[in-house]
N, C-alpha and C positions, 0 to 999 in steps of 0.2 A: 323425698323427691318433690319438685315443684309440682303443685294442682295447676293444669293448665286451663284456669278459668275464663273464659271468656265474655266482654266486656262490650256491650253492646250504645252505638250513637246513632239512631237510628236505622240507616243503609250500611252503616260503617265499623265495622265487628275487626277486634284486635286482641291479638291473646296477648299473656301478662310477660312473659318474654319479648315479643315481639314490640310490645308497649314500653316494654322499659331501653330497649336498643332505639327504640323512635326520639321519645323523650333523651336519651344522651346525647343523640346527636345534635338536638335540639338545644339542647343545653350548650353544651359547645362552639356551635355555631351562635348561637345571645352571646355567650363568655367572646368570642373573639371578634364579634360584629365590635360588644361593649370597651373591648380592648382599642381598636380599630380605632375609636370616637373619640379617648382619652386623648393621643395624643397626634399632632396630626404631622406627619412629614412633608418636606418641599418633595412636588413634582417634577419639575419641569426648571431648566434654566435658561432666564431671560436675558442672562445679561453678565460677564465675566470680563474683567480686566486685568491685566497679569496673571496667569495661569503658569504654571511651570511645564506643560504638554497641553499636547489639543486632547489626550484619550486621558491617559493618567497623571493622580495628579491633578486635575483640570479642575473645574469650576461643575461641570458633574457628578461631582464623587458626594459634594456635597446633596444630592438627591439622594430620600428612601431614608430608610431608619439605619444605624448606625452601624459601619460593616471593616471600617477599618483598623481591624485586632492586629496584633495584642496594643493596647493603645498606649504612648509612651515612645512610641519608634516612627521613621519615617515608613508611609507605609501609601500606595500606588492608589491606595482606595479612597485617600482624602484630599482636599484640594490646599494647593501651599503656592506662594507668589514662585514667579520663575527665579528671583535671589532673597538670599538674606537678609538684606537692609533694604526694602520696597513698600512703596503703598499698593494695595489692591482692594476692590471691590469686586464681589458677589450680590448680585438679583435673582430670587428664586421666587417661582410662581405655585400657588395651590390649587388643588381639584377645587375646594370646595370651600370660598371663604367664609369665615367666620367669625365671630364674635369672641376674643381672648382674653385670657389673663394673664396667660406667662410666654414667654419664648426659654426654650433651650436649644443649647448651641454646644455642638458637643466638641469641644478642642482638645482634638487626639494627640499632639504634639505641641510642647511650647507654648501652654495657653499665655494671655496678658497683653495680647498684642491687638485686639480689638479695642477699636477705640469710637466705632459709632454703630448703633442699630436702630433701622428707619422701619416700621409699618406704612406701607404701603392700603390705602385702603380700595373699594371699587369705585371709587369717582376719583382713581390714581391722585389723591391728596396724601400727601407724604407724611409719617407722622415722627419725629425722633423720641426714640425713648430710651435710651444710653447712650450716656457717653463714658470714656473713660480716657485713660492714658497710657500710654506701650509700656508695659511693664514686664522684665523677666521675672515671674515667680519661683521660686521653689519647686512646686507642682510640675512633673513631667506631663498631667494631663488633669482635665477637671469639666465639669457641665456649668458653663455660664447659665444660670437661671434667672431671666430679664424679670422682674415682676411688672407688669403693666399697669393692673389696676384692669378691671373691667371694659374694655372697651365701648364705646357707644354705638363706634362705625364696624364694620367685619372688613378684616385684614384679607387681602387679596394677594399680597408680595409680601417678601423681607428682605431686606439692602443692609447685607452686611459691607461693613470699611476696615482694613486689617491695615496697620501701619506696624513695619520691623526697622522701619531707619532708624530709630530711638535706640531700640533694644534689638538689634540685632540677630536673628533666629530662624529655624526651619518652621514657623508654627505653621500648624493644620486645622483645617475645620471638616470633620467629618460628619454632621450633617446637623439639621436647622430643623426645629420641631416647634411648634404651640399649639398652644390646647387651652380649653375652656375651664381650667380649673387653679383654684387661688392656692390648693394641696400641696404643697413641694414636697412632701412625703410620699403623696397616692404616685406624683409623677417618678420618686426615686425608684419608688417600686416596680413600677411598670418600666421604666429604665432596665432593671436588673434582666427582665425578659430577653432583652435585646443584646444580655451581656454586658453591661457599660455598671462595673462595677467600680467603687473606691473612690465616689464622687467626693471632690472639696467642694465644699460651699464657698459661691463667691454673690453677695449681695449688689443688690444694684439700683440707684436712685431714678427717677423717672424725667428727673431735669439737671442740666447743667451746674457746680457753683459758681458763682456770682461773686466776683469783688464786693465789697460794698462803696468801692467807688471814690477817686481821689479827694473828696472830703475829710473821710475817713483814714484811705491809705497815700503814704509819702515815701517819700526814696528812705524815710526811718526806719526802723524796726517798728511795730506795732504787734503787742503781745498781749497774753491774759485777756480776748474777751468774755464778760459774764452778760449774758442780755436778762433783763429781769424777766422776771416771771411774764408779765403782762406784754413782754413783749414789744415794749414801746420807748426802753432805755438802755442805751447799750453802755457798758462801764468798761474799757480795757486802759491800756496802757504805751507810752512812746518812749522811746529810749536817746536820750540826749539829744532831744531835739529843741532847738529855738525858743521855742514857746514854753519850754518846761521854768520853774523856778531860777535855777541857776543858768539856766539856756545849755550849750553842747554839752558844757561838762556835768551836767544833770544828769547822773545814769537813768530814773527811769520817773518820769511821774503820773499823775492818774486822770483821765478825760474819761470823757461822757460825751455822747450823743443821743439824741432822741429821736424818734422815728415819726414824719406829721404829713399827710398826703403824701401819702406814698413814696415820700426821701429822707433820707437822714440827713440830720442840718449841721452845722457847722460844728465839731467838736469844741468844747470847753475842759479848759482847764479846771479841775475843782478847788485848786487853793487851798488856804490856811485854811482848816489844820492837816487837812487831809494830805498836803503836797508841802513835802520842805526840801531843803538840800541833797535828800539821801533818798537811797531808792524807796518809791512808795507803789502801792498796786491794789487793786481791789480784789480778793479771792469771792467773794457773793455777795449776792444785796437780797435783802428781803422781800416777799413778795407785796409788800406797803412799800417797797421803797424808802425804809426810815430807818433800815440799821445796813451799815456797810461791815463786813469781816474785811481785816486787813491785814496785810506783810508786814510784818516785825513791831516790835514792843514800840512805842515812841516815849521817848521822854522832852524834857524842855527844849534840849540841841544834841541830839543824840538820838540813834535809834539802836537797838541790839537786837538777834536773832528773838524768832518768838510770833506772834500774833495776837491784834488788838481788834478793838470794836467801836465802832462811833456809833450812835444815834442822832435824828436828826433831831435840835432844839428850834424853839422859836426865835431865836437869831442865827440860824444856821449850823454845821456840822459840830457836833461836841468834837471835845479833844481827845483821839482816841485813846481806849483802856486796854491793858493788858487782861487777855484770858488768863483765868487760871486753873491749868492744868495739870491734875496731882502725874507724878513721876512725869513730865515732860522734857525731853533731852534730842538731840539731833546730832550725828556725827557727819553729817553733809552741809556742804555751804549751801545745798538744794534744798528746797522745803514746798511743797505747794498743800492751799486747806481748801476746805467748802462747807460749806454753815449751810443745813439742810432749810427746806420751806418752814418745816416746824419749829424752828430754833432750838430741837433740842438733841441733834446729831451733829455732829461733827467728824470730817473726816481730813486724815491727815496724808501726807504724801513725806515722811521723812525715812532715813537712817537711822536705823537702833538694831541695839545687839540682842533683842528679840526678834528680827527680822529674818528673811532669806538671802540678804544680800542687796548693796546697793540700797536705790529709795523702795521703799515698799509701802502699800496704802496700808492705814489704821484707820479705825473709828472712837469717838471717845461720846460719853453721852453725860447728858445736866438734865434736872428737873425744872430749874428756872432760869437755863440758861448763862447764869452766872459765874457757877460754878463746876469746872469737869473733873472726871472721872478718868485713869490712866487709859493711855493710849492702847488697844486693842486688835490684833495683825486679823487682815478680811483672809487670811488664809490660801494654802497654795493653790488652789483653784484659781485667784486672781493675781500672787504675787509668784515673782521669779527670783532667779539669781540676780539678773538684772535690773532696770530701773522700769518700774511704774510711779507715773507719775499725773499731774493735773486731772486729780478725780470730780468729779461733777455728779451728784446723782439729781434725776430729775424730780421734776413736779410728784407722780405718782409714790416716793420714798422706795422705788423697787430699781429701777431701771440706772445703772452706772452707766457711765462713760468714762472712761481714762485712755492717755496716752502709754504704750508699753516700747520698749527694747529688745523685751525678754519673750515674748509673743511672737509666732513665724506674723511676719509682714514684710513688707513693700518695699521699707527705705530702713532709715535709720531709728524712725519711731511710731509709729502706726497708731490710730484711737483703732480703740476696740470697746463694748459693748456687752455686757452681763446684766444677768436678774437675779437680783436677791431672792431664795427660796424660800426663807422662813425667819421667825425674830431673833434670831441668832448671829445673825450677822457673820456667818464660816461658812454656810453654805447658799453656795451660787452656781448659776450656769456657767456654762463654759462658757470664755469668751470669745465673741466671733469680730472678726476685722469688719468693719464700718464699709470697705471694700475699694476700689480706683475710682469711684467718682470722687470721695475724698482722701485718700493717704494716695501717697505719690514715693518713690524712689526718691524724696528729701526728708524734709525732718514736719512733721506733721503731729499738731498737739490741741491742746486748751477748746475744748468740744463742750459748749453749752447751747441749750436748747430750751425754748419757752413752754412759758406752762402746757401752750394748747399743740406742742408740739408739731407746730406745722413748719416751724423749721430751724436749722441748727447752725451756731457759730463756732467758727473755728480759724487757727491760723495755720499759713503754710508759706514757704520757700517758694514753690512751684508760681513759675508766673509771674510772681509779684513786683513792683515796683523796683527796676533796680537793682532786683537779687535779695532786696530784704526781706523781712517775716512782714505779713498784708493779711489783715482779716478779711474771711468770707464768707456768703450764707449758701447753705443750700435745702432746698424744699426738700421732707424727708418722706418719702413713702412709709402706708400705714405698716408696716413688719418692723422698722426700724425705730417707730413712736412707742413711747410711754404710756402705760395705764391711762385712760382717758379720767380727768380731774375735774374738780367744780373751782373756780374763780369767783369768789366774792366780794364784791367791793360795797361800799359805801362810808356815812357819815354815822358820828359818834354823840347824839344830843344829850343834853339836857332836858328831861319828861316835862320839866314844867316849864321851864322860861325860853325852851329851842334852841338855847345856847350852841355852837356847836365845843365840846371838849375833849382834851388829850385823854388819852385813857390807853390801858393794855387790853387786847383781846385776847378771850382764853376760847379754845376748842377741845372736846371729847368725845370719848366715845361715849354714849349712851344704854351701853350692851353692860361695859365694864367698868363706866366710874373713870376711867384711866385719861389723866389730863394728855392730848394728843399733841398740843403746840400753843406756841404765844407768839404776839404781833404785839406792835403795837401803834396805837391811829398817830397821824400828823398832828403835830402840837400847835402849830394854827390853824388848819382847817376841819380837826378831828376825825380824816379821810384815813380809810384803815382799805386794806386787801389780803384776803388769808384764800390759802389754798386747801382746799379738803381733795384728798385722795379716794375714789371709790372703795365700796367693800364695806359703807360700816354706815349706822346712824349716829347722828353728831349732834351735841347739844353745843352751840357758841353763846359769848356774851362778850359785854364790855364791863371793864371794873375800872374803882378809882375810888381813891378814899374820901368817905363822905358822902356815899354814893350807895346803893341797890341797884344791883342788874337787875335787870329786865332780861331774860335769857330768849333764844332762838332754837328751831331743832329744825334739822333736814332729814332726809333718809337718799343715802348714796347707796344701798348697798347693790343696787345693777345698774348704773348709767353705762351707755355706751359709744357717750362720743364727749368731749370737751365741751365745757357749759360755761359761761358765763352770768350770774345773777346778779341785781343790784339790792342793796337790805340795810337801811339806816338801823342802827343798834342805839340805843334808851336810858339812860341811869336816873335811876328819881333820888332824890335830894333826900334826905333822913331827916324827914318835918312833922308833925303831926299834922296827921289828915291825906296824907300822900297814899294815893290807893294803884296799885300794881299786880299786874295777872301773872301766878304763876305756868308758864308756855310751857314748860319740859315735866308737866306732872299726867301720867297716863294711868288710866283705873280699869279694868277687866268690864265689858263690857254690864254695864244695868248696877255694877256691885260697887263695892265702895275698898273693894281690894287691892294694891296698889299691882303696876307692875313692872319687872327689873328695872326697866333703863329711866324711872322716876327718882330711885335714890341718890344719881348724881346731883338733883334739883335740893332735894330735899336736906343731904348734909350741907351744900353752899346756904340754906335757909337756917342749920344748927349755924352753921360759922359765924354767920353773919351777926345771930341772937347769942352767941360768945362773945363774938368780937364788943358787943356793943351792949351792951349788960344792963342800958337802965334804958332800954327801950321796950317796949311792948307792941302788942299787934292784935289784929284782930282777923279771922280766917272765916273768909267770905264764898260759900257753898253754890253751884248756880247748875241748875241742868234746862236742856234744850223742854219742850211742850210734851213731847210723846208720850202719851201712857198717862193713867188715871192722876191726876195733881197730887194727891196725898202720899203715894208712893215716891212722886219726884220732890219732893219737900223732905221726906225722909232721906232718899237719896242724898242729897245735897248735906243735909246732918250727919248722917255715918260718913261721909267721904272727909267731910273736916274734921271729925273729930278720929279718923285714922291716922291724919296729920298727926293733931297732937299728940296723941300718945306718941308718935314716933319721934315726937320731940322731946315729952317729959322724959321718957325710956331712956333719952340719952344724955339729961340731967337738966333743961330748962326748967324750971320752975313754972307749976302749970300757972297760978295767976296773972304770970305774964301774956297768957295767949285765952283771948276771948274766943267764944264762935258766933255764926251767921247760919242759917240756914234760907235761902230767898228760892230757892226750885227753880220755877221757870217765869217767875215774876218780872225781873228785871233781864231781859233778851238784849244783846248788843246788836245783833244780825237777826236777818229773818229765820222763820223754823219750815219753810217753804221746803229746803234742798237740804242734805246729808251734808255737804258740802258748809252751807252758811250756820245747819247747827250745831255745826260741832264748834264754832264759834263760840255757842252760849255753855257748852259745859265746861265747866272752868271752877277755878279755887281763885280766889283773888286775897292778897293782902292788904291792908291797913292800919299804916302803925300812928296807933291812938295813944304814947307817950313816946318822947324822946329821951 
């Protein structure tokens, strides 16, 4: 039996029963206050144009949380234009404006026919944040989930626009909610309360696409755009048009545009070698800008199914090479590829009888990029009976984009959007449709997007020129971006004379040794760009024979927004007396211990003293001021001579490598700040024979 103890607050005495029916209601009442808050319904309506009744039906129905079941029918309780093929707008006002992140809009019949959503705020300044196009979907019913982005101003109204003359339809809207939260899970949930189950996801952009404007687009076809990484080069393709090589009867050749105060300039044609008689096209460019992947094999006056690769020389584009690709074959006259940031994935868009049908994507992978490895199906998760085709993956090496057939969508071909789950390259998220701001009820494909993901090119039917395929951009809300990446650019010197030099950039991981990707710098201005993906520390260099890197290291493993940094990269000449710091060597803090992510440094120092066999060196010890001198003089001795051995150990001959011991004698930086001495603890080399 319960002790009915009593429980004393000064004047205020409550037995343990009694206390626990208090508190439930309590509880309860927080639970439904907190419910209340999540998500907020229209009030009151301001404002109705075409209604199909004044009572039901009506532009009413659309107040108060969602009540018009079973949803999928027509039904008295949601508001629908008075015909089939009509424009209408909805204005609906709230108790209590606020500060948003998302609108839902629940379309209980016939969703796809909204085609604009305006915020309204309290200084009645209008804000648009969808658009889209009448489309009949699939879906007899679905929750448009508008993402906003956080508002600055608090939403006072929403101005929904419903156009059926396109698509023809009984659509409904049965009611209009936002809420203060970026969750579209927390809000499914509290959805489910309300009854409003078996939600599709339809995504949604925050601005309009954008042509890129008759520069760019002509009454031609304009196909295949790739914008570089950096964002400031677009490379696609014109189909028999004037200006190509052979002019009309030119099936397809290759132009470039650049991006310079805020327009794109005139297209150019890229010419020899890149552009001959026969169709040509760029599937990717590197993020230096100095290697193009291209359609088909070329030869002297001929081209044949396949795919080649230029680099840029110091007179201009080499003559492209054939990849090669062990068991490469294709039974489709279709083919599309994409040469990832690292140069050492490649994915394919062909026909083979490992496949599911039709074109299906593969991946193939190289250690030096030279040479690949058989083609590899990404698995049913992304591939269908039908055609997948134009895969793109971005900046981050996780995030695809591809065109499908075989995917419920829009038109004829829809991009759709997955992430890569693990190194395996089979398992991925499901793919989600990109949504009506860009796929459309035509044929919509070739989706790339810049490193810093702020926004994505593609082509489409819809709109364009004359009925032809027209590229265009549109600004990508942060749900739709790619892992946030670092952008590195800079120059490639010469340690001693400032030269600037052509050289390859190598990047790793510093965890695992594992060489990550190669670049390589412009051959006259020794200007390189590599893209580092979050998630890891990285050691980079520049190499070139004849030469010592000079190596660099960063730490990505949590950035959270796209970065841009500038870092000239160093080679010293193989001279005697040439002295150079080892950057990528890390020691356990006071000891002379090495640890992990040092041995990447350290075998490129065996390679090097391999490669070059009658050089010698001399390993130069240096720690910051702190702590009694005699012990950092030691220091500085045990830390080089942990080097060596870990060079004799793996067969140098020790009388090639001297040592130094200087402590904190010779300071490069002040020992003022943590910061400038970690400056001074350092290993430095000097090679004292050639």
């Amino acid at each position: 039996m319960l002790r009915n103890i009593k429980i004393n607050y000064g004047n205020f005495q409550l037995n343990t029963i009694a206390m626990k029916a208090y508190l439930s209601i309590l509880f309860l009442f927080i639970l439904r206050w907190s419910d209340a808050q999540l998500i907020q319904w229209a009030s009151e309506l301001e404002f109705v144009f075409k209604q199909y009744e004044e009572d039901q039906w009506s532009g009413k129905e659309t107040l108060g949380p969602p009540d018009a079941f079973p949803h999928g029918t027509l039904n008295p309780n949601a508001y629908r234009l008075s015909k089939e093929a009509m424009y209408g707008t909805v204005v609906v006002k709230y108790d209590k404006p606020q500060q948003i992140s998302q609108i839902l809009i629940v379309e209980s019949n016939e969703p796809g026919r909204i085609v604009e959503v305006a915020l309204v705020d309290t200084n009645n300044e209008k804000h648009v944040v969808f658009s889209g196009t009448p489309t009949e979907l699939p879906e007899r019913h679905r929750v448009l989930f508008v993402n906003t982005g956080r508002t600055e101003y608090k939403v006072s109204k929403i101005e929904l626009n419903v156009n059926t003359i396109p698509s023809p339809g009984w659509a409904q809207i049965d009611a209009i909610g936002m809420a203060d939260s970026p969750n579209e899970q927390l809000l499914k949930e509290e959805l489910k309360k309300y009854g409003v189950m078996n939600m599709q996801e339809e995504k949604s952009f925050v601005s309009d696409k954008e042509s890129l404007g008759k520069k760019v687009n002509t009454p031609y076809t304009e196909n295949k755009p790739i914008i570089a990484p950096d964002g400031k080069t677009l490379w696609f393709c014109r189909q028999n048009f004037p200006g190509n090589v052979k002019g009309e009867k030119d099936e397809q050749d290759i132009y470039y545009s650049t991006f310079i105060n805020g327009k794109w300039t005139e297209p150019q044609n890229a010419g020899y070698p890149l552009n001959n008689k026969f169709a040509n096209g760029v599937s990717a460019v590197s993020p230096d800008g100095n290697t193009l992947l291209l359609i088909n094999e070329y030869g002297p006056n001929s081209v044949k199914t396949g795919l080649s690769i230029s680099h840029k020389t110091s007179s201009g584009w080499g003559f492209p090479k054939p990849l090669e690709i062990a068991d490469y074959y294709n039974n489709s006259i279709y083919a599309d590829h994409y040469l990832a940031n690292n140069g050492k994935v490649l994915l394919l868009a062909v026909e083979r009888n490992d496949g599911l049908g039709d074109q299906d994507l593969f991946v193939c992978f190289s250690e030096d990029g030279e040479v690949w490895g058989p083609p590899v199906n990404l698995g049913r998760t992304i591939n269908t009976e039908k055609a997948e085709f134009s895969p793109f993956l971005a900046a981050d090496d996780k995030t695809l984009y591809f065109a499908s057939e075989g995917h419920n969508g829009l038109g004829k071909s829809d991009i759709f959007y997955s992430k890569r789950l693990d190194d395996t390259w089979q398992n991925w998220s499901k793919p989600k449709n990109i949504g009506t701001a860009v796929n459309t009820s035509g044929w919509d494909a070739y989706y790339s997007v810049s490193a810093a993901g702020d926004y994505a090119y593609f082509i489409s039917t819809k709109g364009s020129v004359q009925g032809s395929k027209d590229i265009y951009r549109i600004a990508l809300p942060d749900e739709f971006k790619p892992d946030p990446v670092l952008l590195i650019t800079g120059n490639v010197y010469n340690a001693k004379t400032g030269e600037k030099l052509d050289a390859k950039i190598v990047f790793e991981s510093l965890a695992t040794g594992k060489q990550e990707g190669i670049a390589r710098a412009n051959p006259v201005d020794g200007s390189y760009k590599i893209v580092l993906p979050r998630g890891k520390k990285y050691g980079y260099w520049a190499k070139a024979k004849g030469y010592v890197s000079i190596s660099e290291h960063i730490d990505l493993s949590d950035i959270n927004e796209y970065q841009e940094i500038k870092k000239d990269l160093y080679l010293m000449p193989i001279e005697e007396g040439q002295l150079f710091t080892m950057n990528n060597l890390f020691f356990e803090q006071s000891l002379a211990s090495l640890r992990q992510e040092s041995f990447p440094e350290l075998d490129r120092l065996l390679s090097f003293l391999e490669e070059n066999p009658t050089v010698s060196i001399e390993l130069r010890g240096h720690t910051d001021n702190q702590g009694p001198s005699k012990l950092n003089y030691d220091l500085s001795q045990n830390r080089v001579e942990t080097i060596k051995s870990y060079l004799t150990d793996k067969g140098i001959l020790g009388e090639r490598i001297s040592l130094k011991a200087f402590g904190p004698s010779k300071p490069i930086a002040s020992n003022a700040s943590e910061e400038t001495r970690r400056l001074n603890r350092r290993v430095e080399i000097m090679i004292t024979d050639e």
